[in-house]
C-alpha positions in Angstrom: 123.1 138.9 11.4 122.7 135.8 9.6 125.9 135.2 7.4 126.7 132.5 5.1 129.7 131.4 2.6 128.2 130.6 -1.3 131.6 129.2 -3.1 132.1 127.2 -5.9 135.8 125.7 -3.9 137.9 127.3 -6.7 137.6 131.2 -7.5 134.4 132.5 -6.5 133.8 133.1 -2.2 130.5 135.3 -1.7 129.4 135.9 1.8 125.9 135.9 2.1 123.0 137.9 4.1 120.2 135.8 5.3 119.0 139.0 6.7 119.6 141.0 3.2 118.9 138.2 1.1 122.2 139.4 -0.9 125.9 139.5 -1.4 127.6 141.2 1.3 130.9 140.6 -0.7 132.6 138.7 -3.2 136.0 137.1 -3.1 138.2 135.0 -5.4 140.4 132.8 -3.1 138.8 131.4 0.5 142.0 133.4 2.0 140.7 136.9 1.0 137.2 135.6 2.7 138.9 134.6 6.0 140.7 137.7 6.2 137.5 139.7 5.6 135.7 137.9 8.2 138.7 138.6 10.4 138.3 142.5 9.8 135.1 142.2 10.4 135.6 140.7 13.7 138.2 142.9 14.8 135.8 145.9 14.3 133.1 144.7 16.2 135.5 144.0 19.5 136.8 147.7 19.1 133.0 148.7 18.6 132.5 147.4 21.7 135.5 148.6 23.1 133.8 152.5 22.2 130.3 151.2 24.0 132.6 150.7 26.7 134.3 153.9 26.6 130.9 156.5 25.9 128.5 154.9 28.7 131.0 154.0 31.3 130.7 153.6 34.5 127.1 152.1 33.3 126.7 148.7 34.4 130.1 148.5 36.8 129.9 147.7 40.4 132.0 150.4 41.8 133.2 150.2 45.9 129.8 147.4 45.8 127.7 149.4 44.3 126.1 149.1 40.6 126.4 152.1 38.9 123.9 153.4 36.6 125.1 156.9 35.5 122.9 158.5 32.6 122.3 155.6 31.0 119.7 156.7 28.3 121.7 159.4 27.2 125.2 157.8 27.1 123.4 155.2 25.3 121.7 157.7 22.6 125.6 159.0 22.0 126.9 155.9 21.2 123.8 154.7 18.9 123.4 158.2 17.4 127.7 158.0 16.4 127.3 154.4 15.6 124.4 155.1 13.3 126.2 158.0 11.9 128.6 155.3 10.6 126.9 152.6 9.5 125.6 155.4 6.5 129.7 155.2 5.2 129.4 153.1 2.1 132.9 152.2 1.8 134.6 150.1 4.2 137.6 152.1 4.1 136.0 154.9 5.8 133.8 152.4 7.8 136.8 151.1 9.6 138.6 154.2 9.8 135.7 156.3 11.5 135.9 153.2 13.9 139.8 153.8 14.9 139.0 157.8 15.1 136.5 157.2 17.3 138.6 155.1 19.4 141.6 157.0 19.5 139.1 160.4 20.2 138.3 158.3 23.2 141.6 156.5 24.6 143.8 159.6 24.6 
């Protein structure tokens, strides 16, 4: 994804699509910016933290050997839930079918 920040330096902070060609958001101090980028980052690490958790032991060398499991199918789960998700308009809901998912999986 190809981001980039369109800001005026005073009270406008867009982030930018390349991809999109559009506002992704729109912020009035650079500190509100920052700490959407942040979120942002944090979600993707705990999206990869559920990749981990739905095709595990995929890719793991376990007593020396490389593990391949079901690969195809563990994959499809984890595309098929995070394309279910990426349909939730509102980020709200976004980031909290992200934490669901990863409690569902951690306990």
């Amino acid at each position: 994804m190809g981001w980039q920040i369109k800001t005026n330096n005073k009270d406008q902070w867009s982030l930018y699509s390349t991809v999109t060609d559009d506002n992704i958001a729109t912020f009035k101090t650079q500190k509100e910016l920052v700490n959407f980028i942040t979120l942002e980052k944090l979600y993707e690490g705990k999206k990869k933290a559920i990749e981990t958790l739905m095709t595990f032991p995929y890719g793991w060398n376990v007593n020396d050997k490389r593990t391949v499991g079901n690969f195809r199918e563990l994959t499809k789960q984890y595309y098929d839930w995070l394309e279910s998700i990426n349909s939730l308009d509102i980020y709200e809901k976004y980031y909290k079918a992200i934490d669901n998912k990863l409690d569902e999986l951690m306990s």
